[in-house]
C-alpha positions in Angstrom: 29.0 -30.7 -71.3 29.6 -34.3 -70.4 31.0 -35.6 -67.7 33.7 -38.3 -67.5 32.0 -41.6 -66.9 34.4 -41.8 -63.2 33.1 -38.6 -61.9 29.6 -38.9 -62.7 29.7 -42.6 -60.8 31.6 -40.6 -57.8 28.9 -38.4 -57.6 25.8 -40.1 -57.6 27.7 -42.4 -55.0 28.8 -38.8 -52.8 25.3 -38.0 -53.1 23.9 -41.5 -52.2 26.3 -41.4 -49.1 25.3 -37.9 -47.8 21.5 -38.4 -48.1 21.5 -41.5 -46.3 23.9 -40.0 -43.7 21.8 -37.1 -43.1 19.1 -38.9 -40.6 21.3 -40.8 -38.8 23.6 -38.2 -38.3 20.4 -36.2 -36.9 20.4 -36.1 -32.7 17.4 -37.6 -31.4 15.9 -35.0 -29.2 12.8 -34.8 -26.8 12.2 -31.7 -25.1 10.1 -32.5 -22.5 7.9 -29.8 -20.0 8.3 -30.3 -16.0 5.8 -28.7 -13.6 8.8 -27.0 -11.4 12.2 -27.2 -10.8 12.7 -30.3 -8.7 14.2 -29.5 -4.9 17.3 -32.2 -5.4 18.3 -34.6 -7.4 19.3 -37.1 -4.4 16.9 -39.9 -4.2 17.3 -39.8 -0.5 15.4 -36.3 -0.4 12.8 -36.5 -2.9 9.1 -36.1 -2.6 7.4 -34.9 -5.6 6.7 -36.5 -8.9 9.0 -33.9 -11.0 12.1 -35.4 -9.6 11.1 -38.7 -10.0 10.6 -38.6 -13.4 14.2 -37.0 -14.0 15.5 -39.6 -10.8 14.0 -42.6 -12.9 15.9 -41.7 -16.7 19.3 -41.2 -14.6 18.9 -44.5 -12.4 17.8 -47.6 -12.6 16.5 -49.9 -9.4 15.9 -53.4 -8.9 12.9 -52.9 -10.8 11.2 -50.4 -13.3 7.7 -49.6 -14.9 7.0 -50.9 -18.5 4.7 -48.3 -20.2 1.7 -49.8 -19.1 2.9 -49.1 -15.8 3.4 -53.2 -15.0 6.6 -53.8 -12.7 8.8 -55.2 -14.8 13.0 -55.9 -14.7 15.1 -53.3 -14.1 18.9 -54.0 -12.9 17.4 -57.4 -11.4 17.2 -59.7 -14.2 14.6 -62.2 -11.9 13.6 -62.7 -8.2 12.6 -65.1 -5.9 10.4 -64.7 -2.8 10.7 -67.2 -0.4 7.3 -70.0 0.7 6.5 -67.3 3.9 7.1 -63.6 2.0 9.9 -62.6 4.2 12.9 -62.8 1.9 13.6 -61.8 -2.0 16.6 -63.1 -3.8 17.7 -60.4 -6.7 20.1 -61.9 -9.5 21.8 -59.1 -11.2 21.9 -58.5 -15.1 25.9 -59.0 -15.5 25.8 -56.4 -18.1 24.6 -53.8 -15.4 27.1 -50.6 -15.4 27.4 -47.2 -14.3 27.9 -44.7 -16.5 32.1 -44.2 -15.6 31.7 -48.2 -16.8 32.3 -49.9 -13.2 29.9 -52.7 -12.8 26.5 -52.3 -10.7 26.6 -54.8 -7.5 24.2 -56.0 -5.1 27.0 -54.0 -2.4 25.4 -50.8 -4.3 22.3 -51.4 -3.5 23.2 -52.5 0.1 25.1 -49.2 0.3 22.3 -46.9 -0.6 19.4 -48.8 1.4 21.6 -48.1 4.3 22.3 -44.5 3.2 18.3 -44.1 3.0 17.8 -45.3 6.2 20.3 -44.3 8.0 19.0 -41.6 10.3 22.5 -39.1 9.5 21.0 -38.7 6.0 17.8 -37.5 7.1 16.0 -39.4 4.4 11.6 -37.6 4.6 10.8 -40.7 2.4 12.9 -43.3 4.5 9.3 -44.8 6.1 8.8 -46.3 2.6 11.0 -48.6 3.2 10.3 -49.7 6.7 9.0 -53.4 5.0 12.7 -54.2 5.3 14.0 -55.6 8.6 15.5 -53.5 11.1 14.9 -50.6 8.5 12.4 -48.6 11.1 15.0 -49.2 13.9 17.9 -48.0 12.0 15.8 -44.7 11.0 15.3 -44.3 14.8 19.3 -45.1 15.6 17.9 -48.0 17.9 20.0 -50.0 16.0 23.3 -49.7 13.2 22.9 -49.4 9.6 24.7 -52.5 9.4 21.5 -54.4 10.7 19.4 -53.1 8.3 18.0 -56.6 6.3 19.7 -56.0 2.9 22.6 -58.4 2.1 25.0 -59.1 -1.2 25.1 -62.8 -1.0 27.6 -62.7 -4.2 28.9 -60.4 -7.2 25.3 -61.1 -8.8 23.2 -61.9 -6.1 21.7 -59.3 -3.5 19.0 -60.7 -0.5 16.2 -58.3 1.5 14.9 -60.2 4.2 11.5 -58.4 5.5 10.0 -57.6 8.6 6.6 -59.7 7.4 5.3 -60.4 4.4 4.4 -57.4 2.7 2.5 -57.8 -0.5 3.0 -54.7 -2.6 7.0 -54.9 -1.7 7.9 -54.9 -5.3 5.7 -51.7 -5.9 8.2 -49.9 -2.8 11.1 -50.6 -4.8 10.2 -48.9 -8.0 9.8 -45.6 -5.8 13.3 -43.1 -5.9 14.0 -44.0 -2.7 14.9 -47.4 -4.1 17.2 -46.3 -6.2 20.8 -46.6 -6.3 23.5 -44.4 -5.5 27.1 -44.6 -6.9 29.2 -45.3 -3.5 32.7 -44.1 -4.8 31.1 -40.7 -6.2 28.7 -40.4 -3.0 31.8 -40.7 -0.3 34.2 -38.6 -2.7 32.0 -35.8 -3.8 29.8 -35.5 -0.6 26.3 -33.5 -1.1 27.7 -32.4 -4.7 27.7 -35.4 -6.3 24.1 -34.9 -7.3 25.5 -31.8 -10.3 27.1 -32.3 -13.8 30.0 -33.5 -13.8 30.3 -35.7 -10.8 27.0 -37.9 -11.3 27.5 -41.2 -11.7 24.3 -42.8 -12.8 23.1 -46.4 -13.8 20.0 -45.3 -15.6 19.2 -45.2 -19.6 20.6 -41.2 -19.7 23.4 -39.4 -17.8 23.2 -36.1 -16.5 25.3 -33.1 -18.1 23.7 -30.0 -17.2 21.5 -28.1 -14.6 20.4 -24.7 -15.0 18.0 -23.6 -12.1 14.8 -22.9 -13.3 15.8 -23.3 -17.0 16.5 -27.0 -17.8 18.2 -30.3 -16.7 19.8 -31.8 -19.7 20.5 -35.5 -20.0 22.2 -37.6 -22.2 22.2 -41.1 -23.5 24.1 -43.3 -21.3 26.7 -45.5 -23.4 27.1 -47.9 -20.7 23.5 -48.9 -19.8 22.8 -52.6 -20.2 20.0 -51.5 -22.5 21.9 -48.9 -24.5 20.7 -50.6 -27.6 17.1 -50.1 -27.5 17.2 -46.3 -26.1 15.8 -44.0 -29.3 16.9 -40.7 -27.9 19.8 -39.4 -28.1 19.1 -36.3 -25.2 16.3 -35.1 -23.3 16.3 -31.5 -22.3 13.7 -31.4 -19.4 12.1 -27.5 -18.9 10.8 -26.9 -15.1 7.9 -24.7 -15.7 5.2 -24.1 -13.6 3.7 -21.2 -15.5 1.3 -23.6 -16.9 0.2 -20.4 -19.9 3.4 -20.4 -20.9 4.0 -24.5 -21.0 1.3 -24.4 -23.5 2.5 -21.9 -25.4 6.0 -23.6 -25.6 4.0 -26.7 -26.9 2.3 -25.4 -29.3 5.0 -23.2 -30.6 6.9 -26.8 -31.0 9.5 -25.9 -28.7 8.5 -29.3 -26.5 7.5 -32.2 -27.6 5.7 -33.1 -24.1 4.2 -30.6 -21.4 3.4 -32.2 -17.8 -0.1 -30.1 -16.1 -1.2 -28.0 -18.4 -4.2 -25.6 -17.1 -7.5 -27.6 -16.9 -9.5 -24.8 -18.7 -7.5 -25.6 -21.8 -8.6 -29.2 -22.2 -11.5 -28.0 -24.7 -9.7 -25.8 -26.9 -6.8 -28.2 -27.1 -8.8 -31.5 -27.3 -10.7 -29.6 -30.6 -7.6 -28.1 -32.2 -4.8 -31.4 -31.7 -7.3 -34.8 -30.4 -7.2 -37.2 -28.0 -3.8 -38.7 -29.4 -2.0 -35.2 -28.4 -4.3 -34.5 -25.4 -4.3 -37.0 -22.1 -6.6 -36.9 -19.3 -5.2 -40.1 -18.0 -7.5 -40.7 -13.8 -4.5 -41.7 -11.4 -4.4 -43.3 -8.5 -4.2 -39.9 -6.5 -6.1 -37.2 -4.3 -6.1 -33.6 -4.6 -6.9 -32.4 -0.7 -6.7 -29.7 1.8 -5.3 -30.0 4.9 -6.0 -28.4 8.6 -3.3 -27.5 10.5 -4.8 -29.3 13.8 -2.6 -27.5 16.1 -3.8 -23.7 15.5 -7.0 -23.1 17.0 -10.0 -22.8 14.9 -8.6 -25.8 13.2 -8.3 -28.2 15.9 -12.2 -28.6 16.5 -13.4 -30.9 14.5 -16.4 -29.0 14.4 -14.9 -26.5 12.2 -12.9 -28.8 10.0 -15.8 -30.7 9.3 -17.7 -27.6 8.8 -15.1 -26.1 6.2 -15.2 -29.6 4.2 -18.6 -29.9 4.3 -19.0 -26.1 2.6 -16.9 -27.0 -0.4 -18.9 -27.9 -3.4 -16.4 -30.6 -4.9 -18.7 -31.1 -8.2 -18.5 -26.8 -9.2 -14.5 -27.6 -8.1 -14.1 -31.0 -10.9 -16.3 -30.1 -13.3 -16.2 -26.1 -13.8 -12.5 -25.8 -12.9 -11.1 -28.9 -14.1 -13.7 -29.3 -17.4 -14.5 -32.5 -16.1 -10.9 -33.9 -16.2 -10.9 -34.3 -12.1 -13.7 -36.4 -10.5 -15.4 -35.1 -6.7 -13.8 -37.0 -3.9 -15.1 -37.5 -0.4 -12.3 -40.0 0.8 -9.1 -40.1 0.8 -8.2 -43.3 -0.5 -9.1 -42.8 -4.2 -11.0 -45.2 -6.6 -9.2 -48.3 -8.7 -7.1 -50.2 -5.9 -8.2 -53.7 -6.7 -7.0 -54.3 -3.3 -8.9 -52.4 -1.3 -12.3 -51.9 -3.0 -14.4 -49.0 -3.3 -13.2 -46.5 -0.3 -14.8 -45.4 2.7 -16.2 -42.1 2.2 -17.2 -39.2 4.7 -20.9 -39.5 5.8 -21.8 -36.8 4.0 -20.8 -37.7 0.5 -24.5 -38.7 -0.1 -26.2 -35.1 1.2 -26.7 -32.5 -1.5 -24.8 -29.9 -1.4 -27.6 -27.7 0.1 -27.6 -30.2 3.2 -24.5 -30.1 3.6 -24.3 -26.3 3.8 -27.3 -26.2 6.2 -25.7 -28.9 8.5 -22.5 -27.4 8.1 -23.9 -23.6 9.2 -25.0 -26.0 12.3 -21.2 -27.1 13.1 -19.8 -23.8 13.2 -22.2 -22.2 15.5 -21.5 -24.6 17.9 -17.5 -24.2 17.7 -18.6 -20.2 18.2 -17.7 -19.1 15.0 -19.4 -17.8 11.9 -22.5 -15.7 11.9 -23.2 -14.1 15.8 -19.8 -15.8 17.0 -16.2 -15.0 16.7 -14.7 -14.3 13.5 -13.4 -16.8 10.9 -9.9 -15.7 9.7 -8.4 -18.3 7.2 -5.4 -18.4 4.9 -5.6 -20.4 2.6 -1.6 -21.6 1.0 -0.7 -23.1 -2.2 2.0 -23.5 -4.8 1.7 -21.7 -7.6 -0.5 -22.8 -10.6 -3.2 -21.5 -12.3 -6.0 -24.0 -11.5 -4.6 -24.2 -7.8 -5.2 -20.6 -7.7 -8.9 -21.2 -9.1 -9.7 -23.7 -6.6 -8.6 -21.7 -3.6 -10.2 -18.5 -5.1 -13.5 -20.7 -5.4 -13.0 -22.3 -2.0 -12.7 -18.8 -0.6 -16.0 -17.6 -2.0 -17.7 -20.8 -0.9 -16.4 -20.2 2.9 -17.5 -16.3 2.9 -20.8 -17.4 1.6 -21.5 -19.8 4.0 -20.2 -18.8 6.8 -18.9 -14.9 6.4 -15.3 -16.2 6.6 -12.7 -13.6 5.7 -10.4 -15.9 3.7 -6.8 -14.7 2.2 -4.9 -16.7 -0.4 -0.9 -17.3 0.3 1.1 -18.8 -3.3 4.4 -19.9 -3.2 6.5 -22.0 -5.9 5.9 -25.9 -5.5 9.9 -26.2 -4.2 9.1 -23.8 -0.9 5.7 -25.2 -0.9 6.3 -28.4 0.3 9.5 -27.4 2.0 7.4 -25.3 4.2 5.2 -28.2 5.0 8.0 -30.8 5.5 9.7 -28.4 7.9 6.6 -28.1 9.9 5.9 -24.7 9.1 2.4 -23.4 10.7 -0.2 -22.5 8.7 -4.1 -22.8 8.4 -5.5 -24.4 5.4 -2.8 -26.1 3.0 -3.6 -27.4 -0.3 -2.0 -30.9 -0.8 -1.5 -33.5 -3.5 -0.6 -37.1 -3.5 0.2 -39.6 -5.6 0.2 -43.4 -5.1 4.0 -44.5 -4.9 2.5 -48.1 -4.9 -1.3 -49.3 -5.3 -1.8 -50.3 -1.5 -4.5 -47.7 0.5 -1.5 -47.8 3.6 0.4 -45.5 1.0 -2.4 -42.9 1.5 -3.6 -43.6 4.8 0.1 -43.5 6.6 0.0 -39.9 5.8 -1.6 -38.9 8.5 0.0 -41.6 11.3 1.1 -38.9 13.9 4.4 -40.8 13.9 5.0 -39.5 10.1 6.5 -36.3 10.8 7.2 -35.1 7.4 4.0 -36.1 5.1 1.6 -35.5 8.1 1.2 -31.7 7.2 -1.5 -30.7 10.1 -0.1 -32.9 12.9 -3.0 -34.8 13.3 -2.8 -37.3 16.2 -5.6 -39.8 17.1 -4.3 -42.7 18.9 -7.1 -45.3 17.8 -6.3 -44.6 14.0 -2.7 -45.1 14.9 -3.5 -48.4 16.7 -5.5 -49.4 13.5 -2.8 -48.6 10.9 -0.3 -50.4 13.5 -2.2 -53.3 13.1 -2.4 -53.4 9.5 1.3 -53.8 9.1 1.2 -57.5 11.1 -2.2 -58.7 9.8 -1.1 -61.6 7.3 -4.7 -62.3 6.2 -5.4 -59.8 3.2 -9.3 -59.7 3.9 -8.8 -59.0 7.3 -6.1 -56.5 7.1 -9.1 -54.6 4.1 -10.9 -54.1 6.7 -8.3 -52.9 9.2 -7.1 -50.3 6.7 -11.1 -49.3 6.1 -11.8 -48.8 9.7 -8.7 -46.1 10.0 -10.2 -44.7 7.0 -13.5 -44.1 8.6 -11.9 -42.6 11.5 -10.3 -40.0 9.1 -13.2 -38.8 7.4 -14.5 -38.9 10.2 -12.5 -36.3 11.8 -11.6 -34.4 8.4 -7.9 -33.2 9.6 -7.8 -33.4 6.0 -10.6 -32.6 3.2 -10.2 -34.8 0.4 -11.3 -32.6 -2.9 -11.1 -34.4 -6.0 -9.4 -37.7 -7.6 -6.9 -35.9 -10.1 -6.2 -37.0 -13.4 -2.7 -36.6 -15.2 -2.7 -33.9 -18.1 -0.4 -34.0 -20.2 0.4 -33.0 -23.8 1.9 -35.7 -25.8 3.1 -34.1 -30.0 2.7 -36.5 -32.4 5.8 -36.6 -33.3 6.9 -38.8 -29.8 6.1 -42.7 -30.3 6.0 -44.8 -27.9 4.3 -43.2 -25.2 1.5 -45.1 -23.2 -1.4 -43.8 -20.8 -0.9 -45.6 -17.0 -2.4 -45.1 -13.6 0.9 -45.1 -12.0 1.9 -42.3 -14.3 5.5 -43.4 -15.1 7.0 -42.5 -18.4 10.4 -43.0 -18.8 12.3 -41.8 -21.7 13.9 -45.0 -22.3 10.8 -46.1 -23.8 10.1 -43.1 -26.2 11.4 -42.1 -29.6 10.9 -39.0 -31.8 10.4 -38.9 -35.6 10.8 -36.0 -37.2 
């Protein structure tokens, strides 16, 4: 039968219509794998990396990483630093909005320094910040938040006026703590105005849902000055630290990217997907133990020494980590252009054999081990599979060298580092950071006995904090290198921490996601991705 001419034409054009509709009707989806569900969503309480990268898709700071991990633009359109260091000028984009569609002002930003610093908020990152003038004296309530150096000169224009000149300032401000919170929601919605609903965010992506332990789902954010150039239409992040089974998702397509997948993997999965799938990208960061300094065997440095010396860092990197982690004897890691190659323990040169002989040596004297008093450790850690393996290997290592009776104690990353934040006492804690700016202070302020939430084992040594004092007011660069490498000495020299390995990041990137570029900083934000079907 033949058609009238008219209703043929209408459907070939019907059909036209609908194919062409079809892909842009498609939502633009990633589904991206987090290593735990993050302990807030409040900038002024993070701490680990699996908040930040959920912080950094809902807001947006002064400045941003590209994905080469190269400071770049972010609600500041420029900057200006003045001829001695001291103060930066921020012009605004003029586009900036939240996501209600209210404009993004420098008085944000000078509301949420403030709100980071000021001491009611309780902020464990708020020492980032001390650069700024007057910040470390608001912390302390020596001084109002309204002294605190941050100023909107205009609608446009916002002014931080520093201490002294501080070299890796711009680096600070891409960290969460920079970030800005919405005022209006903040002082209407109190605590809550970190859950669905009652967000207000500046970033690329808005958040509409939070189930604990399931997934955070965000959306694109119509009001973003970039709106334009952001591919995805949602990202569904999944907080699992059941590294097995964040594998298994991956490969049953179910995520497009998984964040630390289990080391012992890296083999099969490099052979079955390639290099373009599979990342083993070396960070600037350091996988470590820590002593808790104030229980006794573990404030001799005898014994801490003794303990770090026992661990065979190159069985850890190479037969738990298939070579993806490299053996690390300070705790500075390699790659700071800044600093040059770090100042290792003085034993980083001994074999392995040495050092077990010379560390047999240390704990006889401190009375323990073999013909002294017993050696009872527990080891903690958050749960993961290779965490597990290294304590389990650490463990054997200690009973064979010394006849240590060593327990392991797991606990999800959230209460982890909660534990250790709080203070909690324990004996051996295994501990990760990673750079929040490339400047060896960020690691060596860890363990200034001021820093009461970072500085896990209490360590106090008042010539390392007289070093690290001085670093902050030395102007020459050279000389303050050395400053920060003398403190460093003195810290692996008195091993309240036991630097294991320079981690890499794993991750498992599909094929399917574009855009997506390897960086030592590790920052990925979704803004920059896309997905192709």
């Amino acid at each position: 039968m033949t058609l009238p001419k008219i209703n043929l034409r209408a459907a070939v054009l019907l059909g036209s219509l609908l194919i062409g509709a079809s892909p842009a009707l498609a939502e633009a989806v990633l589904h991206r794998g987090n290593a735990g569900e993050p302990q807030t969503l409040d900038q002024a309480h993070t701490s680990i990396d699996v908040e930040s990268f959920i912080l950094n898709d809902l807001y947006e700071g002064l400045v941003v990483y590209d994905p080469a991990g190269k400071v770049v633009p972010g609600v500041a359109e420029s900057w200006t630093v003045s001829d001695d260091g001291t103060v930066y000028t921020f012009k605004f984009r003029p586009n900036a909005k939240w996501s209600d569609g209210s404009p993004v002002t420098p008085e944000d930003f000078v509301f949420s320094l403030r709100r980071i610093e000021d001491p009611k908020t309780a902020s464990g990152y708020a020492n980032i910040l001390y650069p700024i003038k007057n910040a470390q004296k608001v912390n302390k309530g020596e001084l109002p938040v309204d002294q605190l150096g941050v100023k909107a000169v205009d609608d446009e224009t916002l002014e931080i006026t520093l201490e002294q000149p501080t070299p890796f300032f711009l680096e600070l401000l891409t960290h969460e703590t920079a970030l800005p919170v919405n005022k209006a929601s903040v002082e209407k919605n109190g605590a809550k105005f970190v859950q669905p609903g009652l967000m207000v965010s500046n970033g690329a992506f808005k958040l509409v849902a939070h189930v604990p332990n399931d997934s955070i789902t965000v959306v694109k954010n119509p009001e973003y000055w970039g709106a334009a150039d952001v591919k995805l239409d949602k990202v569904i992040f999944y907080p699992i630290d059941d590294q097995a089974a964040s594998v298994r998702r991956f490969e049953a397509k179910e995520m497009d990217i998984a964040y630390n997948f289990s080391a012992d993997q890296i083999e099969r999965l490099r052979k079955t997907y390639g290099d373009d799938v599979v990342h083993a990208t070396p960070s600037l960061s350091t996988y470590y133990y820590t002593f808790d300094t104030r229980q006794e065997p573990f404030n001799d440095v005898r014994v801490r020494r003794a303990l770090s010396m026992a661990v065979d860092r190159d069985f850890l990197a190479k037969e738990i980590y298939s070579g993806s982690q490299l053996p690390a004897y300070s705790m500075v890691p390699p790659g700071m252009v800044s600093y040059g190659e770090p100042s290792k323990a003085d034993f980083a040169d001994m074999s392995q054999l040495d050092r077990e002989d010379e560390a047999i040596k240390l704990m006889k004297e401190a009375g323990y081990g073999e013909g002294g008093k017993p050696l009872n450790i527990e080891i903690r850690y958050n749960t993961n599979p290779n965490h597990e393996r290294v304590a389990t290997a650490v463990a054997d290592m200690w009973k064979n060298t010394f006849g240590a009776n060593v327990t392991l104690n797991n606990l999800d990353i959230s209460s982890h580092y909660a534990y250790l934040q709080e203070g909690g006492k324990y004996n051996v804690a295994r501990a990760g950071w990673v750079a929040d700016y490339a400047d060896a202070e960020n690691f060596l302020a860890l363990s200034v006995s001021s820093n009461k939430t970072f500085n896990y084992g209490k360590f106090s040594n008042p010539e390392y904090d007289a070093l690290m004092k001085q670093s902050y007011t030395e102007r020459d660069p050279a000389a303050r290198k050395i400053i920060l490498h003398e403190a460093e000495k003195i810290l692996m020299a008195e091993q309240p921490i036991a630097p294991l390995m320079t981690q890499a990041d794993l991750w498992l990137v599909s094929d399917r996601v574009k855009g997506w570029q390897d960086n030592a900083v590790n920052s990925h934000l979704s803004k920059y991705l896309s997905v192709s079907e």
